[in-house]
Every structure is written in structure tokens, then in C-alpha cells.
C-alpha positions as CSV (number, residue, x, y, z in Angstrom):
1,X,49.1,94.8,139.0
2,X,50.7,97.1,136.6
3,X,51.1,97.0,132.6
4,X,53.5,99.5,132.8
5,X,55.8,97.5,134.9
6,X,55.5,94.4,133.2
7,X,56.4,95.8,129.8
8,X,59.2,97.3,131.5
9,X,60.7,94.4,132.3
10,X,59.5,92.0,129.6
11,X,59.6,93.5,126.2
12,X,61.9,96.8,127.0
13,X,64.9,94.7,127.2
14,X,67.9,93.9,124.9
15,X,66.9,94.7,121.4
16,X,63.3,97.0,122.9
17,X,65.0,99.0,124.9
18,X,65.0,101.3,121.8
19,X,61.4,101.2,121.7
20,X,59.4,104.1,123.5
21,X,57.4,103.3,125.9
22,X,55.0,106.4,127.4
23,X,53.8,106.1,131.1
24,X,50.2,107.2,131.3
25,X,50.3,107.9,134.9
26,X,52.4,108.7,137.6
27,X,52.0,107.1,140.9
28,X,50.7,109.6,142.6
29,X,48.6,111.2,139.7
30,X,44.6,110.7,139.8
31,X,43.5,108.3,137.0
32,X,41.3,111.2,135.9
33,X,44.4,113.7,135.9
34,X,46.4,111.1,133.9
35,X,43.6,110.8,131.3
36,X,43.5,114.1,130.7
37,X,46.9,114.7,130.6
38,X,47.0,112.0,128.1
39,X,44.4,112.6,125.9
40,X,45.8,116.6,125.9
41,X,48.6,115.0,124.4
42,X,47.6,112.5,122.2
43,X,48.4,112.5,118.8
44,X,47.6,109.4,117.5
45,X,50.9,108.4,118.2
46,X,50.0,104.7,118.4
47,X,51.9,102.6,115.9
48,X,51.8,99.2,117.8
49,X,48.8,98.5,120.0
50,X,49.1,94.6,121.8
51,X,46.0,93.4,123.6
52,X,45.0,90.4,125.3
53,X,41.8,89.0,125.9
54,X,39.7,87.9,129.2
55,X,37.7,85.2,129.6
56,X,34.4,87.5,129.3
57,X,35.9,89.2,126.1
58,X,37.3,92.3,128.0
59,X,40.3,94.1,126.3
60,X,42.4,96.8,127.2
61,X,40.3,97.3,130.4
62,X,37.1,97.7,128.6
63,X,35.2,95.0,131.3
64,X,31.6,93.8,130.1
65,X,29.5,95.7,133.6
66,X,31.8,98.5,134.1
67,X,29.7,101.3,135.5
68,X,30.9,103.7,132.7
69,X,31.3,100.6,129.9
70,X,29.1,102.8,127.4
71,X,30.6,106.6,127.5
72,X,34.0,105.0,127.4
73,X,32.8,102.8,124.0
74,X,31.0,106.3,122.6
75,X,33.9,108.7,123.5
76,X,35.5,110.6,121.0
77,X,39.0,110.1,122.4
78,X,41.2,108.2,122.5
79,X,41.8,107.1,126.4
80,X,39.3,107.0,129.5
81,X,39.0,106.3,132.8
82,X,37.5,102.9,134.0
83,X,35.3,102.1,136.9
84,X,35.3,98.2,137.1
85,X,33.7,97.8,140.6
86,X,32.0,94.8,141.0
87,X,33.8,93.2,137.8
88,X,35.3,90.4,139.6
89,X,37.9,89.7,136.5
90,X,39.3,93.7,137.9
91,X,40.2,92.2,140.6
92,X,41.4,94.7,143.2
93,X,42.6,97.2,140.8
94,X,38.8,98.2,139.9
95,X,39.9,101.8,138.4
96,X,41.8,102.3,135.0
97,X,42.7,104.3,132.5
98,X,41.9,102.4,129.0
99,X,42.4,103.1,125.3
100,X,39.1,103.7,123.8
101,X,37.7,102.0,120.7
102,X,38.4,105.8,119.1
103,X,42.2,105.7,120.4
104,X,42.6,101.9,119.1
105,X,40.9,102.8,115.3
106,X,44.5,105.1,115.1
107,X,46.6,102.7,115.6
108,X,48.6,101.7,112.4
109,X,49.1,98.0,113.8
110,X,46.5,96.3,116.1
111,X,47.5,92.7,117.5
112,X,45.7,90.5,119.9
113,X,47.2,87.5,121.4
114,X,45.8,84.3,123.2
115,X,46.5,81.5,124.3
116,X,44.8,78.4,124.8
117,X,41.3,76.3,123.9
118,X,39.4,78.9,126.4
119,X,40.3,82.0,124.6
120,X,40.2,80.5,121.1
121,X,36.2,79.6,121.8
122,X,35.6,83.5,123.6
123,X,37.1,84.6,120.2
124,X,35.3,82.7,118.1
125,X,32.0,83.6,120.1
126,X,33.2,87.0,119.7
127,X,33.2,86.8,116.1
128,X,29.6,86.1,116.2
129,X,27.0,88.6,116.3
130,X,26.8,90.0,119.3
131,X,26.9,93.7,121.7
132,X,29.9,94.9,122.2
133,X,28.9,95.7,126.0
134,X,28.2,92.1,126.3
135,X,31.9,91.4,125.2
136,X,34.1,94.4,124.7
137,X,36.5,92.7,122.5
138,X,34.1,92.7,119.6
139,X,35.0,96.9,119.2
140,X,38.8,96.0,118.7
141,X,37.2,93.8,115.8
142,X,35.0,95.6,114.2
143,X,37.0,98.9,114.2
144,X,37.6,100.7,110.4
145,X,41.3,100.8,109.5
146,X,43.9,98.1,110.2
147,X,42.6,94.8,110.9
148,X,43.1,93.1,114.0
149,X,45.9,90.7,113.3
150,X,44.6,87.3,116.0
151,X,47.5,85.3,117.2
152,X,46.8,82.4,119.0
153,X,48.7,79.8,120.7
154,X,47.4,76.0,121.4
């Protein structure tokens, strides 16, 4: 159930363990204490952003019913907190913090990868026109900037 932990012990080994990686919250923080705290900080310090894709086009916990979907999509910075309840892909972890379409434009690289028949056709229906409430991956693709390089794996 956490990001942080699987990056940790995925990509932050051998070679990426030079890589920084920032925590966003502490365990015992409030979600809406860590995104303050991180958006005080911020400076657009995102070089690398990696997403991945649901099967109802949510990205970086931007989930197509959350109660809050729209401020977080409108904000003017660059992380939020999520309320997912009642977004059965959340799962139990219904509360999150999430990088904003705002805090993705500033990243220098954006990358999204997939795998399988499934995702490539929720991509490609992404592609069409569409709201992004209705599939949140459409604001990681339509953002100014650095395109969002797809990588996609049979």
C-alpha cells in the first residue's frame, strides 16, 4: 500500500541508490499536514515524474469520482490531498496525497508506463475527446511543456 516503499526497494537499489528520492509524508503526519509541508517546499524540483495508469484512466491518484476530483485538477499547486471514498479501484487506502496536473506541467520528463491489451485500449480511449473528470489521465496528456513519453508493453 505504499509508493514510497515500493520505490524504495525497487528502483533505489544498485545503480539508484544515488537518485533522491523525497518522502512526502511521515507516518504519523496528517495527509493534509504533509501537503502543505510539501507544497511549502516545492520548487519544481521534479525532473523525472513515472506514472501508471488504472483501468478507469486514474493517474497519480487522481481517481475519476473522488469527492474533491475537481479542486485538485483546478489547483494552482503542485500536490493535494485526495479523498477517493467510494472509488473502489482506492481500495482501502481511500485518502492520498497526489501531484496535481499544475505540479506534473513542471516536470522536465513525464513518462507513463503500461502494460497489456487492457491499458493500451483505456489509453487509446483516453486519447479521444473526452473530460478529464471522466478519465483523469487525459490532464497528464494534455498538459503544456514536455510531452508525455507512453511506454507500453504487450
Amino acid at each position: 500500500g505504499s509508493n514510497a516503499r515500493l520505490i524504495g526497494e525497487s528502483l533505489l537499489q544498485g545503480p539508484g541508490k544515488v537518485a533522491q528520492f523525497q518522502r512526502l509524508r511521515a507516518s504519523h503526519q496528517a495527509i493534509e499536514d504533509a501537503v502543505s509541508v510539501a507544497n511549502e517546499r516545492w520548487h519544481g524540483q521534479n525532473s523525472v515524474v513515472v506514472l501508471g495508469m488504472g483501468d478507469d484512466g486514474h493517474t497519480a491518484s487522481l481517481f475519476p469520482g473522488a469527492a474533491n476530483l475537481t479542486a485538485a485538477l483546478a489547483l494552482k499547486r503542485p500536490y493535494a490531498a485526495i479523498d477517493a471514498t467510494g472509488c473502489k479501484v482506492a481500495g482501502v487506502y481511500a485518502h492520498r496525497i497526489s501531484l496535481t496536473p499544475f505540479g506534473l506541467a513542471q516536470a522536465h520528463t513525464r513518462l507513463l508506463l503500461i502494460r497489456g491489451a487492457g491499458k493500451r485500449a483505456v489509453i487509446e480511449r483516453a486519447l479521444t475527446d473526452g473530460a478529464v473528470a471522466d478519465m483523469p489521465i487525459r490532464a497528464a496528456i494534455d498538459l503544456p511543456g514536455t510531452p508525455l513519453h507512453v511506454h507500453w508493453c504487450p
